[in-house]
N, C-alpha and C positions, 0 to 999 in steps of 0.2 A: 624802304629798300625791299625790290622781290626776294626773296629769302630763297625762295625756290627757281629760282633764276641764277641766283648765286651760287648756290647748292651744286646746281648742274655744272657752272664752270667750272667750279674744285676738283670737278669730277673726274672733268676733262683732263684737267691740269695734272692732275697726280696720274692720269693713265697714260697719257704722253711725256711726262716724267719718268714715267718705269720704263716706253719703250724706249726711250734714251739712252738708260741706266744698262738695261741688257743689251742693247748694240753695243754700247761701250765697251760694257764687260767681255763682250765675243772676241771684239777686233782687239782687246788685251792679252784675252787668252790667246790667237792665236799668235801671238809674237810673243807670247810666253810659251809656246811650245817651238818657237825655235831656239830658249835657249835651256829646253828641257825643266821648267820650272817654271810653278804658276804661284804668282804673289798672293802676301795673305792676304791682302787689303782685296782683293779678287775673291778669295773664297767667302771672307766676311759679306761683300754685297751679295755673291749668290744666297748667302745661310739668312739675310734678312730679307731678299726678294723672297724666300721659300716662307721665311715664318708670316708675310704677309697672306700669305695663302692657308695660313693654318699647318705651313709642313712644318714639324720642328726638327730640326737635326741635331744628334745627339750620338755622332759618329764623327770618327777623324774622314776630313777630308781629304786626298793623297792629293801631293803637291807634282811630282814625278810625274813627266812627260816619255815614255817610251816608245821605240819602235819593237812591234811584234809582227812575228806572220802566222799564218794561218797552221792550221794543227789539222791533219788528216788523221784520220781516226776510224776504226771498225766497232762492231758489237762482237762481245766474248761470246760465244755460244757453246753449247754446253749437248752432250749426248748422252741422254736418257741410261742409258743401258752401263752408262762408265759413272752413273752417279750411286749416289748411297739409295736406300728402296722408298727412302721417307722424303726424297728430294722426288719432285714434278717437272717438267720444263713448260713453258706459253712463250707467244708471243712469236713462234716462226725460230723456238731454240736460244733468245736471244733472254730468256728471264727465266727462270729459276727458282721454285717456290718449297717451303716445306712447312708443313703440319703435322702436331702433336697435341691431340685433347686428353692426354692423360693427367688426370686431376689430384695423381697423388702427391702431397706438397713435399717437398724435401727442403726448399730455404725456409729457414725461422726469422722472423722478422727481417722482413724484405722491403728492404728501400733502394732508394735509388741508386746507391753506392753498388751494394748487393746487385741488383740486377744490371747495371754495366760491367760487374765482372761476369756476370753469369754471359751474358752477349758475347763482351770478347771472349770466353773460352770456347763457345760456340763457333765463332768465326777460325779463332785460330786451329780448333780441331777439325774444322773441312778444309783446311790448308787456303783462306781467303785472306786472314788477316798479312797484307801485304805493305810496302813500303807506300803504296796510296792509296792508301787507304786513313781517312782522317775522322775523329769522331767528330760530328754535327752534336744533336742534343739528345735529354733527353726528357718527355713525356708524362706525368703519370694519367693513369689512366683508370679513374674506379682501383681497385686491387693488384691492376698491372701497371707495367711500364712500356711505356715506348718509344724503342733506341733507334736514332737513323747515324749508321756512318755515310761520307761521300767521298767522292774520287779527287786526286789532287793529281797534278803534273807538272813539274820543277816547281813547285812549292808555291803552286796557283791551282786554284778551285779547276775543275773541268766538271762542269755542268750538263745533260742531268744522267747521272751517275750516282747509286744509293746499293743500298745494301740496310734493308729496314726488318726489324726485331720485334716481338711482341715478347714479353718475359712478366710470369706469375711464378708465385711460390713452387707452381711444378716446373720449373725453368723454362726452356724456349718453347712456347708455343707455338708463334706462325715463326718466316724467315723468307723474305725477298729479296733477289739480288738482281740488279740489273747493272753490266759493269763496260768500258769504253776500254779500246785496246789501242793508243795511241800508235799513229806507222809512221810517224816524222813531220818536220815542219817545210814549210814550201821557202824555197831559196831565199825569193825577194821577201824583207821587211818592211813592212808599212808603220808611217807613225799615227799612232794613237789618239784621239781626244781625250782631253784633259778629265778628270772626275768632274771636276765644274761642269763644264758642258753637257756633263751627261746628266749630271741634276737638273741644268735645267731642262732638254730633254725629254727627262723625267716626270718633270711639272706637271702638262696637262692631263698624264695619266694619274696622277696621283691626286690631282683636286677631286678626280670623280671617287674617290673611294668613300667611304661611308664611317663615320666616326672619328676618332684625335688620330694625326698622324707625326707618328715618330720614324726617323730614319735613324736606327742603332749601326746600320755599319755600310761603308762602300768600300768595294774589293775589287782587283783585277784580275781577271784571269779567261776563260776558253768556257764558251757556249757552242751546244751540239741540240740545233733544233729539227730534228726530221719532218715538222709541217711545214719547212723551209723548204726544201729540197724538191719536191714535187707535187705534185696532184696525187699522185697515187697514194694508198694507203701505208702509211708509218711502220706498219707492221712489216712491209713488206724491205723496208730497207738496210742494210747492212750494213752502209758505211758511209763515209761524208767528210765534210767538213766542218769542225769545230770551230768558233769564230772567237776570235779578242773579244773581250765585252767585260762593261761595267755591273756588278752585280748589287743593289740597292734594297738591304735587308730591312724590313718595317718590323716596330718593335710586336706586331702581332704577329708575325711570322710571312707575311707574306712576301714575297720575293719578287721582284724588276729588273730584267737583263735590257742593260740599253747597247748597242752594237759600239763597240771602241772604234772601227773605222766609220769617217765622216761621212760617208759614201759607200752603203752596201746595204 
């Protein structure tokens, strides 16, 4: 028997097998999204087409079909002269910076507990810490910490939106804020793709990545990409449109926004 003749047609066979397998799975999902629910036996074959690829998923996959619209949205911007003397502004007013190298320590034994308090009382004493405002993580860092909070809007992430801390035994060190000022949603709602779909998606971006890949979480909510919007430079824009999107957290931190409508 050619052995390597053989070889080759298993080859074949299981690749033409897998397109089968995600055809299938599409034209399920989408008559799973008319009745707002996508089956498990649906998510199980995407979570095994992914671990073929070395994706491991180690997140809930949301079974929930929604309609959402779009979210128009500004930058907060800030006037120099109305802020405290140790706050900066960049960025065309739209980000917000403050430094402190004074090295005298005052927390005693500083861990991480310790300096997420020391952050929030930072934020809440410049009147920031507000109803969206959500803690993300935190950091250590050599002898510091470091805290990033993000923005939420009805009780969904709105992407990219941070407010990021640097905190040693002499308290706050640095302090960035960059923050999104929702102005309402557009009339018509569009329906969404499924999580599924957006894994897969997601796939070919994620083969190329470099080392074990774990997916710790998929979430829905509102992405604000200003390299979207134009040619012209990022800095120079002020407001937009926030888009639905699925967002696909890697257990190393890196982050995947796949657009929730099918077509945009």
């Amino acid at each position: 028997m050619d052995w390597g003749k053989a070889k080759n047609i298993l080859i074949i066979a299981f690749v033409i097998t897998n397109v089968f397998l995600i055809y299938n799975i599409e034209k399920d999902l989408f008559m799973e999204s008319a009745s707002s629910m996508v089956r498990e036996e649906n998510i199980q074959d995407i979570i095994n087409i992914l671990k073929e690829k070395n994706i491991k998923v180690e997140a809930e996959v949301p079974k929930i079909v929604l309609e959402l619209p779009l979210l128009n949205v500004e930058y907060e911007t800030y006037d120099e002269k109305k802020l405290d003397e140790k706050f900066y502004v960049e960025d065309n007013h739209k980000k917000i910076k403050y430094e402190d190298y004074d090295q005298t320590a005052y927390i005693k034994g500083l861990d991480q507990e310790k300096a997420f308090d020391e952050a929030e009382n930072f934020i809440k004493k410049y009147g920031f810490m507000r109803k969206d405002a959500a803690y993300w993580e935190t950091r250590e860092d050599g002898e510091q910490y470091q805290i990033l909070f993000k923005q939420k809007y009805k009780g969904r992430f709105l992407e990219d939106s941070y407010m990021r801390l640097t905190v040693s035994a002499s308290g706050v060190n640095k302090f960035e804020r960059m923050w999104l000022k929702p102005l309402g949603t557009d009339k018509n709602k569009k329906e969404i793709i499924p999580a599924t779909k957006a894994l897969l998606k997601a796939m070919n971006d994620l083969e190329t990545l470099q080392g074990e890949i774990i997916i710790k979480n998929v979430a829905l909510g509102y992405w604000f990409d200003p390299s979207n919007i134009s040619l012209t430079n990022s800095e120079n824009i002020k407001s937009g449109t926030a888009v639905p999107a699925w967002r696909i957290l890697l257990a190393d931190g890196q982050t995947l926004f796949i657009s929730a409508y099918e077509n945009y």
